[in-house]
C-alpha positions as CSV (number, residue, x, y, z in Angstrom):
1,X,-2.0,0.1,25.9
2,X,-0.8,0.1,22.4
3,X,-3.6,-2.8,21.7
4,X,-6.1,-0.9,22.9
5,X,-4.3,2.3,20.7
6,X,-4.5,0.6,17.8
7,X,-7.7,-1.3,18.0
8,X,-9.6,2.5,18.6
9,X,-8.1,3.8,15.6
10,X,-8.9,1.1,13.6
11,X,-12.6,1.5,14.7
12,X,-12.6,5.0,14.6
13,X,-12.1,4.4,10.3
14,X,-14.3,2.0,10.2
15,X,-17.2,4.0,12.1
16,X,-16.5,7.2,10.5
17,X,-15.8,5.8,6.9
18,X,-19.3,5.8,5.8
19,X,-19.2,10.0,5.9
20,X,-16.6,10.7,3.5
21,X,-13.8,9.2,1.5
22,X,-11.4,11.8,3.0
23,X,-11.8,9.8,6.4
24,X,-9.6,8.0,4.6
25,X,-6.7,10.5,4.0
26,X,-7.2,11.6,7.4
27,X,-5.8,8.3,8.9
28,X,-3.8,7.4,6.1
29,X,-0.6,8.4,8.3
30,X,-2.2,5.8,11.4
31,X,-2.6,3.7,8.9
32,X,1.6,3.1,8.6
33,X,2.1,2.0,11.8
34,X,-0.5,-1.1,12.0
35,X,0.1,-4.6,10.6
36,X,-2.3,-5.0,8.7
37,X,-3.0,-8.6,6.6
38,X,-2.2,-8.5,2.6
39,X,-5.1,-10.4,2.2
40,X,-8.1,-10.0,4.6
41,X,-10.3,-13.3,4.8
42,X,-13.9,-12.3,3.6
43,X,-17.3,-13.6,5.1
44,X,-19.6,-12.4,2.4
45,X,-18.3,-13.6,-0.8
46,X,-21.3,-12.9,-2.5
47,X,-20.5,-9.2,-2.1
48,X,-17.0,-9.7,-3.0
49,X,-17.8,-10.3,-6.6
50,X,-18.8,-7.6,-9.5
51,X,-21.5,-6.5,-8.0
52,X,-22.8,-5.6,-11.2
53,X,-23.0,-6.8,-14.7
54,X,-23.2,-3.9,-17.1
55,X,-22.5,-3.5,-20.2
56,X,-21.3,0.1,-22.7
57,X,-23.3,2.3,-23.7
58,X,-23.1,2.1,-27.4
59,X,-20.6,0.6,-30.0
60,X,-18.2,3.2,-31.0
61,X,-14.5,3.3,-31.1
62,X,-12.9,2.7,-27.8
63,X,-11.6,6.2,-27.4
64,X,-14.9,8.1,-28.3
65,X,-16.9,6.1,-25.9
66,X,-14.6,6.2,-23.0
67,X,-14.5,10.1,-23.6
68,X,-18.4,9.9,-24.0
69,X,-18.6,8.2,-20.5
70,X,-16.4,10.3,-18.8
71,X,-18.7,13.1,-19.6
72,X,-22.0,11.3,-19.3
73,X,-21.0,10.5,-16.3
74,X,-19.5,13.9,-15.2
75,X,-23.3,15.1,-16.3
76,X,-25.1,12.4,-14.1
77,X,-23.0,12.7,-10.8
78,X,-24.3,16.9,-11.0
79,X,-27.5,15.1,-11.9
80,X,-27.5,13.0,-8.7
81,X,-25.9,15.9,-6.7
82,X,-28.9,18.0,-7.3
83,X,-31.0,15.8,-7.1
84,X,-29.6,15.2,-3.0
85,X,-29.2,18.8,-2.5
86,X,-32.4,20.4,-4.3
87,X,-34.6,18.1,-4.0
88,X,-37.9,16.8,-2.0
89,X,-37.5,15.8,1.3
90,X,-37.1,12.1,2.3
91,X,-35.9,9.5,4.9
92,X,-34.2,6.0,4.1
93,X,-33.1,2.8,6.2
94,X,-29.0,2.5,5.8
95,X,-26.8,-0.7,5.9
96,X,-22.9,-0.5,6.4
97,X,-20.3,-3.3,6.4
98,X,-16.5,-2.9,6.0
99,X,-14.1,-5.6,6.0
100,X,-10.7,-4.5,7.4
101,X,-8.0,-6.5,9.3
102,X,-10.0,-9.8,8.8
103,X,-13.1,-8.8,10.2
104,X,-16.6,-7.8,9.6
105,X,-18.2,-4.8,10.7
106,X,-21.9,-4.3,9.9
107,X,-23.7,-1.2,10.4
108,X,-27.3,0.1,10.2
109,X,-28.9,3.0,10.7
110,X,-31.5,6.3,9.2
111,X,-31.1,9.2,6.9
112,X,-33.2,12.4,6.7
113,X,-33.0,15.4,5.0
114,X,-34.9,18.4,4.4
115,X,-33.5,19.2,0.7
116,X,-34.6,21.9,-1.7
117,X,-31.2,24.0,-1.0
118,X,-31.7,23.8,3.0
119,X,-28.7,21.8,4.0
120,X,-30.7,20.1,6.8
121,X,-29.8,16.3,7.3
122,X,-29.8,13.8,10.2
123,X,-27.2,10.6,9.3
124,X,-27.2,8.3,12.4
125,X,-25.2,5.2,12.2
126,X,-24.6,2.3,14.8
127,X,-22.0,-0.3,14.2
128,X,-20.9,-3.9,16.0
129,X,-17.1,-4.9,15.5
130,X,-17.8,-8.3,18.1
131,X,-16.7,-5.7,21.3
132,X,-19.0,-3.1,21.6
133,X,-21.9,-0.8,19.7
134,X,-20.1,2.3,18.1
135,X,-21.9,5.1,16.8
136,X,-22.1,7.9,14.4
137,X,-23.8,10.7,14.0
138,X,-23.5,13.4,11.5
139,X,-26.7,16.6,11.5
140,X,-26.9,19.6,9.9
141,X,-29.1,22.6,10.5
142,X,-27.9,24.2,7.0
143,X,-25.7,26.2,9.2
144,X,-23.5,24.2,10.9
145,X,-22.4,20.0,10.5
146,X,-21.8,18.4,13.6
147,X,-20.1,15.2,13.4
148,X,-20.6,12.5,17.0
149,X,-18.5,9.6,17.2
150,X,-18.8,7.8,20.2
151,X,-16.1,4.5,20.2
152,X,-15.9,2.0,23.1
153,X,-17.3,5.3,25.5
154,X,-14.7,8.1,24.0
155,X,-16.7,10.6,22.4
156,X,-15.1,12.5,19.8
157,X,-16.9,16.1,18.1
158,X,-16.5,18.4,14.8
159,X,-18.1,21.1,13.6
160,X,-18.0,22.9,10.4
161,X,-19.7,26.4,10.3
162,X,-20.6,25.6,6.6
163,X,-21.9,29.5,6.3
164,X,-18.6,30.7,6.0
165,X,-18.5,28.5,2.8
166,X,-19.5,29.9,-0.9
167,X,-23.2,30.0,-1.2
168,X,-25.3,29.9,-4.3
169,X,-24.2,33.2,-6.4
170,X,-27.2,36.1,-7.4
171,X,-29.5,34.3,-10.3
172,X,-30.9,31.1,-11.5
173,X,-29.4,28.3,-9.4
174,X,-30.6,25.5,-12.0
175,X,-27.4,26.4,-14.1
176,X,-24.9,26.6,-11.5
177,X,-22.5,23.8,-9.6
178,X,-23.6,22.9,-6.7
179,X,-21.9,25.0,-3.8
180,X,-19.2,23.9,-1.3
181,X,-21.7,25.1,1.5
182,X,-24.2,22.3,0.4
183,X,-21.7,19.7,-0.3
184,X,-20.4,19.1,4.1
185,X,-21.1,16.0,5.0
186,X,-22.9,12.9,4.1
187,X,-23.7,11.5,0.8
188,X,-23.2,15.0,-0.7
189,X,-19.7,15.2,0.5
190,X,-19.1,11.3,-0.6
191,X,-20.4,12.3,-4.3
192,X,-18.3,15.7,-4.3
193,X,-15.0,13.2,-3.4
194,X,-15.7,11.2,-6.4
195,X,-16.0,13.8,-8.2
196,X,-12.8,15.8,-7.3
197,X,-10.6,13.1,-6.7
198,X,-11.6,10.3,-9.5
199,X,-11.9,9.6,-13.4
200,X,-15.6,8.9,-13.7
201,X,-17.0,6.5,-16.4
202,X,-20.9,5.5,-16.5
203,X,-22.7,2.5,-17.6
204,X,-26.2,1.1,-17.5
205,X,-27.2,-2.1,-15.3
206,X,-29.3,-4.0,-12.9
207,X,-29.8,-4.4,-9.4
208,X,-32.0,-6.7,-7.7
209,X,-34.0,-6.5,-11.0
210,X,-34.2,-2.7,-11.1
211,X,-32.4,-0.8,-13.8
212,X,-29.6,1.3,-12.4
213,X,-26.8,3.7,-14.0
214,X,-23.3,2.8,-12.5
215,X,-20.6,5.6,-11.9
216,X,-17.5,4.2,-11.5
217,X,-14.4,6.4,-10.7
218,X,-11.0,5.1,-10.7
219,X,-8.4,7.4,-8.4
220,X,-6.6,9.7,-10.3
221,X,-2.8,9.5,-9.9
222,X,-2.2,13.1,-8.9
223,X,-4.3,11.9,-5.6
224,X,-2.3,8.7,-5.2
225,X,0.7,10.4,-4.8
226,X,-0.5,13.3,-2.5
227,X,-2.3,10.4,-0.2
228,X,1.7,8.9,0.1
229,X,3.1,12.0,0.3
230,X,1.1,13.0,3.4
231,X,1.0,9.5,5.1
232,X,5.1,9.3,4.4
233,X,5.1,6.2,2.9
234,X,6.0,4.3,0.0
235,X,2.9,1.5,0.0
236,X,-0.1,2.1,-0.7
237,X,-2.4,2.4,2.7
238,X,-4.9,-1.0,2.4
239,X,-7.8,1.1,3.5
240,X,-7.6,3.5,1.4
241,X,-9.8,2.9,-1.7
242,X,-9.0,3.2,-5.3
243,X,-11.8,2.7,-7.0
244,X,-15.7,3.7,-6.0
245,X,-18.6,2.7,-7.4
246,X,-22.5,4.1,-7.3
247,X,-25.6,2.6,-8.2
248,X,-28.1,5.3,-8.8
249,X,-31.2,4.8,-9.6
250,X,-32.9,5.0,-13.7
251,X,-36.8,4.5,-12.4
252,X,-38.9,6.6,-9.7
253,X,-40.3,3.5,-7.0
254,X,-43.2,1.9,-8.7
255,X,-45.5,2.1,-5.0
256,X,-43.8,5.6,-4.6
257,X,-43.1,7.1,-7.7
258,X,-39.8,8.5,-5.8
259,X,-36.3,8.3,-6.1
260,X,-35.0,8.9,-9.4
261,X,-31.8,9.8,-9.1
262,X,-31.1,9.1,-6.0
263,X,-28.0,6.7,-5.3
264,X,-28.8,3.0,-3.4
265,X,-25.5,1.3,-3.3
266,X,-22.1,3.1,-2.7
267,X,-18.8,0.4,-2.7
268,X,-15.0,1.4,-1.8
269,X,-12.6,-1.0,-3.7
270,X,-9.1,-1.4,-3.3
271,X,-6.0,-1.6,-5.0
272,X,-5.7,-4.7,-7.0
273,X,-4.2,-7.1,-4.8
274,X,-2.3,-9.9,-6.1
275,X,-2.9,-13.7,-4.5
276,X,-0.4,-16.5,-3.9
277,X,-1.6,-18.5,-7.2
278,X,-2.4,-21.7,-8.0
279,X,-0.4,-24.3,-7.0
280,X,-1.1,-26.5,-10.6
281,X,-0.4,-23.5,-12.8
282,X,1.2,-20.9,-10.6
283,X,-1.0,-18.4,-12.3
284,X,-1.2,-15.2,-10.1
285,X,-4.2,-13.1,-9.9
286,X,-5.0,-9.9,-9.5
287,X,-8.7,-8.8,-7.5
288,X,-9.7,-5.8,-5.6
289,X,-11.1,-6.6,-2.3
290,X,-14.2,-4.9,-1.7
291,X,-13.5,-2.1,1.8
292,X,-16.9,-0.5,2.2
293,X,-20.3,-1.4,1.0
294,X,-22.7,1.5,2.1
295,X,-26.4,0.8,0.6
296,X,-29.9,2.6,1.2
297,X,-33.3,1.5,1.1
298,X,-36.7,1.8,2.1
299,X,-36.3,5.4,0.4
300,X,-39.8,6.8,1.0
301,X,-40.6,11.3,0.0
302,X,-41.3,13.0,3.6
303,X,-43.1,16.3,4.3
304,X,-40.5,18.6,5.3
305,X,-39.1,18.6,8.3
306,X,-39.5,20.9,11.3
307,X,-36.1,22.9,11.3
308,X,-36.1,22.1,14.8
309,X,-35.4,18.2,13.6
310,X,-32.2,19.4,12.2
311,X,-30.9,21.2,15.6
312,X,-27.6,19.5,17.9
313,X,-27.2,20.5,21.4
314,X,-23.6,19.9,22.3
315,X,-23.4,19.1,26.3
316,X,-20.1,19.9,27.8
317,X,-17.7,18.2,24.8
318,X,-15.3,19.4,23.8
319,X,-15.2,19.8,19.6
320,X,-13.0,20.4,16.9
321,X,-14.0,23.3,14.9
322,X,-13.1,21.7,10.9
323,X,-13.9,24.7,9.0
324,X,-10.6,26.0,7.9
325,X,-9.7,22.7,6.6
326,X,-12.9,23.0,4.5
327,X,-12.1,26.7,3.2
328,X,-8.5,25.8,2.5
329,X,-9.9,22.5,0.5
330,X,-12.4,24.9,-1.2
331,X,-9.6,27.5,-2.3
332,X,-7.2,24.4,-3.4
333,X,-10.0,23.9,-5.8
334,X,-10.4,27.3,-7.4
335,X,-6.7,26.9,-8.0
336,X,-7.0,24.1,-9.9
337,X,-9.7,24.9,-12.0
338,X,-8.6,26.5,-15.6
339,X,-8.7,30.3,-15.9
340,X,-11.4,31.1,-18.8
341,X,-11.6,34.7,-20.1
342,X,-15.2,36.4,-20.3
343,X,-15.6,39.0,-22.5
């Protein structure tokens, strides 16, 4: 029974990992009780490596272009934020694969959304672990995120009533953050973790011969110790990642002339994880193993969406209602954020 325990929970972060990096902190304290391998054996080296080779974006001192990165790339991630929540509508092809306890789970599956400041979207997800299909589902009517996961036959089901969240305040929205109630669920929510929780940095690069700007965020050490904190531990949890990067793409589609903007390849890195060595040398290095690769494609503009698209119908389950944890995460931030006088 404690097999069967473990190996649920285990697919249960693996299904629902693609939604939001705060999956993560939800089962850090789950995390403590597996035995889970130092080193997980990898299948796909070639996504193992650097995915990408970029290089600064100019030549001054070290400290003035790490500051000029952080805010470039502070400025791009709004960019890319608005550019998911304000935008046209479109629909894209997704592809998931996370490595955890020495195995390979791949994932595919669709994304629509309506954009331009609805908060309609449709993620759908199915994943193979080697025992079973598992799926996700996460829709959105602008009024309230559902969240489906269905593992091995258990179903589980959230809600957030994201209209009890801060909208857009009275006036021109193109000046303003994007609001909590647009940033539940999906890639929004992803990009809003990066944002909160990491130290950003930006650089310029390609992918599969397209040029790409790469935001890469390293965990900020205020979060590391609130993850240990509230998993009660003293290691750091293996699937928890410490360093995200985004590919977002520099150039509209040449056949399209969409998706500027718009991010193609999210990864979830870990901790730097240090290997036996070299027998000859005894050298010891140092690599992050590579958790999560989340990447879309086939990205193609849409006419909008019947609302109707966007609607659930929950049958006789059950749900947990998640909005509280939202408002309580929303007012966490206001705290945080430096008191500026007006005059």
């Amino acid at each position: 029974m404690k097999a069967i325990q473990r190996h649920s929970t285990r697919t249960l972060i693996i299904i629902t990992a693609v939604v939001s990096v705060l999956i993560y902190l939800r089962f850090a304290d789950p995390l403590s009780a597996q035995q889970l391998p130092s080193e997980p054996p990898v299948s796909r080296a070639g996504d193992q490596k650097e995915t990408f080779q970029s290089r600064s974006p100019d030549s001054d001192s070290d400290a003035n272009r790490i500051a000029k990165s952080q805010i470039d790339a502070a400025n791009l991630l709004q960019l890319v934020l608005r550019q998911l929540v304000s935008g046209a509508a479109f629909d894209a092809k997704v592809r998931e694969i996370v490595w955890t306890t020495g195995r390979e789970v791949i994932g595919v599956g669709t994304y629509e959304q309506s954009g331009e400041n609805t908060g309609r979207f449709n993620l759908q997800l199915t994943m193979h672990d080697g025992k079973g299909k598992h799926r996700l589902q996460q829709i959105s009517d602008g009024r309230l995120v559902w969240t489906r996961s269905e593992i091995s036959e258990a179903v589980k089901l959230t809600r957030v009533e994201v209209g009890k969240l801060p909208g857009w305040a009275p006036g021109s929205t193109s000046e303003q953050p994007i609001p909590p109630r647009l940033q539940v669920g999906a890639w929004a929510e992803m990009l809003g973790t990066l944002q909160r929780d990491y130290d950003l940095s930006v650089t310029t690069a390609k992918l599969k011969e397209k040029p790409v700007f790469v935001i890469t965020g390293q965990l900020r050490e205020q979060k590391r110790k609130a993850v240990l904190s509230q998993a009660n531990r003293s290691d750091w949890p293996m699937l928890y990642p410490t360093q995200m990067r985004v590919a977002v793409n520099a150039e509209p589609d040449t056949d399209t002339n969409f998706g500027i903007y718009l991010p193609v390849r999210i990864e979830f890195w870990s901790d730097p994880i240090t290997n036996n060595g070299d027998q000859v040398t005894g050298v010891r290095e140092s690599k992050r193993r590579l958790i999560t690769l989340v990447e879309l494609y086939s990205i193609r503009p849409i006419t909008t969406p019947s609302p109707e698209r966007f609607r659930f119908d929950n049958v006789n389950v059950d749900f947990t209602n998640e909005t509280e944890r939202y408002i309580l995460l929303h007012d966490a931030q206001l705290t945080q954020r430096p008191i500026t006088s007006r005059r």
